[in-house]
N, C-alpha and C positions, 0 to 999 in steps of 0.2 A: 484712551481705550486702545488694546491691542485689539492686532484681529491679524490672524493667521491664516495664511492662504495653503492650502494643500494639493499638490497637483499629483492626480492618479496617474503612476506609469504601467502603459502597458506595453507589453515587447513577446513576441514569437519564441516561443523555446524549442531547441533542435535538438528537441526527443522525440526517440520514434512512439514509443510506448512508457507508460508512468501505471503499475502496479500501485493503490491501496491495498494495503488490509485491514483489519480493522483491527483494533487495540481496546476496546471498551470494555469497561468494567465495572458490572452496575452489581450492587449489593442488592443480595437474595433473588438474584433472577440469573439465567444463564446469559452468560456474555463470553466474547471471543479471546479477552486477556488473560484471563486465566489456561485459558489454552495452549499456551506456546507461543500463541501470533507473533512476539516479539522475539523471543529465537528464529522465528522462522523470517521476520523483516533483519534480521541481521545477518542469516546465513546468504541470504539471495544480495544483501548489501557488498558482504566482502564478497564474495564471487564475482559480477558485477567489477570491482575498485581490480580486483587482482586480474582480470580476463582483460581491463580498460575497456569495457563497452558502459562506465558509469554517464560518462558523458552523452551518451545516448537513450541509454534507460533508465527509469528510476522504481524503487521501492521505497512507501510512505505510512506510517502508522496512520489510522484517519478514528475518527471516530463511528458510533457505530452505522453501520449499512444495511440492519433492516433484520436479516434471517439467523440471529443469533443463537438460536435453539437447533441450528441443523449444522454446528462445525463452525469453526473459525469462517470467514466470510471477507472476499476480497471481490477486486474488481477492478479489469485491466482497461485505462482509455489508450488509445482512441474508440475503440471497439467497444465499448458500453460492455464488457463481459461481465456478466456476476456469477463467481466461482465461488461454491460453499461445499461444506463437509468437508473442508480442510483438514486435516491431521500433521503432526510434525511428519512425519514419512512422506508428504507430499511436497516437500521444500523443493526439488530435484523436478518435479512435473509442473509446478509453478512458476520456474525459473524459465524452463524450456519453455513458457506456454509466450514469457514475456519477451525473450529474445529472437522469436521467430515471427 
Protein backbone atom coordinates (compact mmCIF):
# COMPACT_ATOMS: atom_id res chain seq x y z
CA UNK A 1 0.00 0.00 0.00
CA UNK A 2 1.22 3.50 -0.97
CA UNK A 3 0.35 6.38 1.10
CA UNK A 4 1.36 9.90 0.25
CA UNK A 5 2.27 12.44 2.34
CA UNK A 6 1.38 16.13 1.37
CA UNK A 7 2.97 18.95 3.10
CA UNK A 8 0.84 22.42 2.97
CA UNK A 9 3.31 25.46 2.22
CA UNK A 10 2.59 28.44 3.35
CA UNK A 11 4.88 31.67 2.70
CA UNK A 12 4.06 35.69 3.03
CA UNK A 13 3.71 37.43 -0.28
CA UNK A 14 5.18 40.95 -0.73
CA UNK A 15 2.11 42.43 -2.18
CA UNK A 16 0.93 45.42 -1.07
CA UNK A 17 -2.41 44.93 -2.67
CA UNK A 18 -4.18 41.91 -4.95
CA UNK A 19 -7.18 43.18 -7.02
CA UNK A 20 -10.07 40.37 -7.76
CA UNK A 21 -12.53 40.82 -10.21
CA UNK A 22 -14.78 38.72 -11.09
CA UNK A 23 -15.10 36.77 -14.30
CA UNK A 24 -18.29 34.57 -13.83
CA UNK A 25 -20.52 33.47 -16.23
CA UNK A 26 -23.68 31.95 -15.48
CA UNK A 27 -26.26 31.16 -18.31
CA UNK A 28 -29.53 33.16 -18.15
CA UNK A 29 -28.68 35.16 -15.25
CA UNK A 30 -26.62 38.31 -15.22
CA UNK A 31 -22.97 37.75 -14.53
CA UNK A 32 -19.74 39.93 -14.73
CA UNK A 33 -18.01 37.96 -17.82
CA UNK A 34 -19.86 39.01 -20.32
CA UNK A 35 -19.07 42.44 -19.29
CA UNK A 36 -15.62 43.21 -20.11
CA UNK A 37 -14.15 41.93 -16.73
CA UNK A 38 -11.62 40.34 -18.63
CA UNK A 39 -10.27 43.24 -20.84
CA UNK A 40 -10.35 45.20 -18.04
CA UNK A 41 -8.01 42.18 -15.74
CA UNK A 42 -5.70 42.46 -18.77
CA UNK A 43 -5.55 46.13 -19.17
CA UNK A 44 -4.67 46.79 -15.27
CA UNK A 45 -2.25 43.42 -15.98
CA UNK A 46 -0.08 45.10 -18.65
CA UNK A 47 0.16 48.32 -17.08
CA UNK A 48 1.19 46.89 -13.79
CA UNK A 49 4.22 44.45 -16.05
CA UNK A 50 5.09 47.65 -18.12
CA UNK A 51 5.17 50.54 -14.99
CA UNK A 52 7.08 47.19 -12.88
CA UNK A 53 5.08 47.54 -9.91
CA UNK A 54 3.60 43.65 -10.94
CA UNK A 55 5.85 42.54 -8.28
CA UNK A 56 3.97 44.32 -5.79
CA UNK A 57 0.38 44.30 -7.04
CA UNK A 58 -1.75 41.93 -8.51
CA UNK A 59 -4.91 41.50 -10.68
CA UNK A 60 -7.02 38.16 -10.51
CA UNK A 61 -9.92 36.76 -12.39
CA UNK A 62 -12.03 35.09 -9.34
CA UNK A 63 -15.16 33.69 -9.54
CA UNK A 64 -18.22 35.12 -8.75
CA UNK A 65 -18.38 37.88 -5.64
CA UNK A 66 -21.87 38.20 -4.83
CA UNK A 67 -23.58 41.63 -6.62
CA UNK A 68 -23.52 40.54 -10.17
CA UNK A 69 -26.69 42.40 -11.38
CA UNK A 70 -25.08 45.90 -10.32
CA UNK A 71 -21.84 45.92 -12.89
CA UNK A 72 -18.92 43.91 -13.04
CA UNK A 73 -17.80 43.40 -9.29
CA UNK A 74 -14.20 43.40 -7.80
CA UNK A 75 -12.46 43.66 -4.62
CA UNK A 76 -9.28 44.94 -3.44
CA UNK A 77 -7.37 43.04 -0.36
CA UNK A 78 -6.01 44.03 2.14
CA UNK A 79 -8.71 46.33 2.45
CA UNK A 80 -11.76 44.16 2.16
CA UNK A 81 -12.95 46.88 -0.65
CA UNK A 82 -16.09 45.65 -2.73
CA UNK A 83 -16.18 47.82 -5.83
CA UNK A 84 -19.12 47.21 -8.19
CA UNK A 85 -20.92 48.91 -11.19
CA UNK A 86 -17.83 48.57 -12.92
CA UNK A 87 -17.91 49.49 -16.60
CA UNK A 88 -14.98 49.18 -19.10
CA UNK A 89 -14.40 53.05 -18.75
CA UNK A 90 -13.49 52.56 -15.22
CA UNK A 91 -10.11 50.40 -15.88
CA UNK A 92 -8.08 53.79 -15.27
CA UNK A 93 -10.00 54.35 -11.64
CA UNK A 94 -9.44 50.84 -10.74
CA UNK A 95 -5.91 50.84 -11.43
CA UNK A 96 -5.39 53.96 -9.42
CA UNK A 97 -7.62 52.75 -6.53
CA UNK A 98 -4.99 49.52 -6.51
CA UNK A 99 -1.68 51.29 -6.66
CA UNK A 100 -2.20 53.73 -4.07
Amino acid sequence: MLCYVYIMNIEKRPLKKHLFICTNTREFKDSCGPKDSLSIIQSIKDRLREEGLWDEYRVTSSGCLGPCARGISAIIFPENLMITEIGINDTEKLYQLLIT
